[in-house]
C-alpha positions in Angstrom: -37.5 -20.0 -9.0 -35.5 -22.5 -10.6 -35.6 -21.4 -13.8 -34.0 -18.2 -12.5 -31.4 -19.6 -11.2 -30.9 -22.2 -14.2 -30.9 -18.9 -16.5 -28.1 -17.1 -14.4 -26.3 -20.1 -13.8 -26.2 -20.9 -17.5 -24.8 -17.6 -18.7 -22.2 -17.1 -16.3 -20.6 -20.7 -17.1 -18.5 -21.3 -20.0 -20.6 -24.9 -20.3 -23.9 -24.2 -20.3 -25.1 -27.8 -21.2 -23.9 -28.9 -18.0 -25.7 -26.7 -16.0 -28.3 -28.7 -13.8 -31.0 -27.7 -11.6 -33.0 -29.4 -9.2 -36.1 -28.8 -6.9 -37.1 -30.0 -4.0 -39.4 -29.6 -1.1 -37.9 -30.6 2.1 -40.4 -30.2 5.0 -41.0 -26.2 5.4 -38.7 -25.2 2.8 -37.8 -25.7 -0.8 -34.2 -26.9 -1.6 -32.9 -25.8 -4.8 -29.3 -27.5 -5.6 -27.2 -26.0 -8.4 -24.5 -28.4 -10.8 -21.9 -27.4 -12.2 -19.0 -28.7 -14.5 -16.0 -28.8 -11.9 -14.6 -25.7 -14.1 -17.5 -23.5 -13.7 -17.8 -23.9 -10.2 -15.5 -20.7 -9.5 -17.2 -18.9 -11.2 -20.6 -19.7 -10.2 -19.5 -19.0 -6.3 -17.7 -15.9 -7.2 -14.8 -14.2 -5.8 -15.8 -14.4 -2.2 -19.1 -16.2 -2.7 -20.7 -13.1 -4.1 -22.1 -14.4 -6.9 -23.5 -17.2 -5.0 -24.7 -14.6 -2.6 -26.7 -12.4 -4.9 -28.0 -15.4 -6.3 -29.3 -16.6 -2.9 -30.3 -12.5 -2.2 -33.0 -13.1 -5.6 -34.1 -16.9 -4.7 -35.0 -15.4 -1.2 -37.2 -12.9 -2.3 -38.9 -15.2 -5.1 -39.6 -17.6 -1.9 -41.0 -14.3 -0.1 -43.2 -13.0 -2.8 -44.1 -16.6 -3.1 -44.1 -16.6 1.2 -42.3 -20.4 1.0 -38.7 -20.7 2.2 -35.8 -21.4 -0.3 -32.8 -22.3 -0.2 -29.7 -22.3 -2.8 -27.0 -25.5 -2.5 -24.2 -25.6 -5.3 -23.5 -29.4 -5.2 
């Protein structure tokens, strides 16, 4: 599931290299937090967060088909 989101985060920035990705398992649920350089961040949220959303919308069925919880936090 992180690499997922690494890959689409990484193409839709214009600095790739600063693109990181961490996991981690909070309780019930797996906590995935998404960095960005502070010029990428736009665009990685989207106009009205749908980007962000549709990236959440694939993380949430990885977790299902996986049947863990997930959750997506752009730091």
């Amino acid at each position: 599931m992180k690499e997922l989101i690494e890959y689409i985060a990484k193409f839709i920035a214009d600095s790739p290299d600063e693109v990181k990705v961490t996991e981690v398992e909070e309780e019930d649920r797996i906590v995935i937090r998404l960095e960005v350089a502070p010029d990428d961040k736009g665009k990685v949220i989207g106009r009205e967060g749908r980007v962000a959303q549709a990236m959440r919308t694939l993380l949430r069925v990885g977790a299902v088909k996986r049947g863990v919880r997930a959750v997506l936090e752009i730091v």
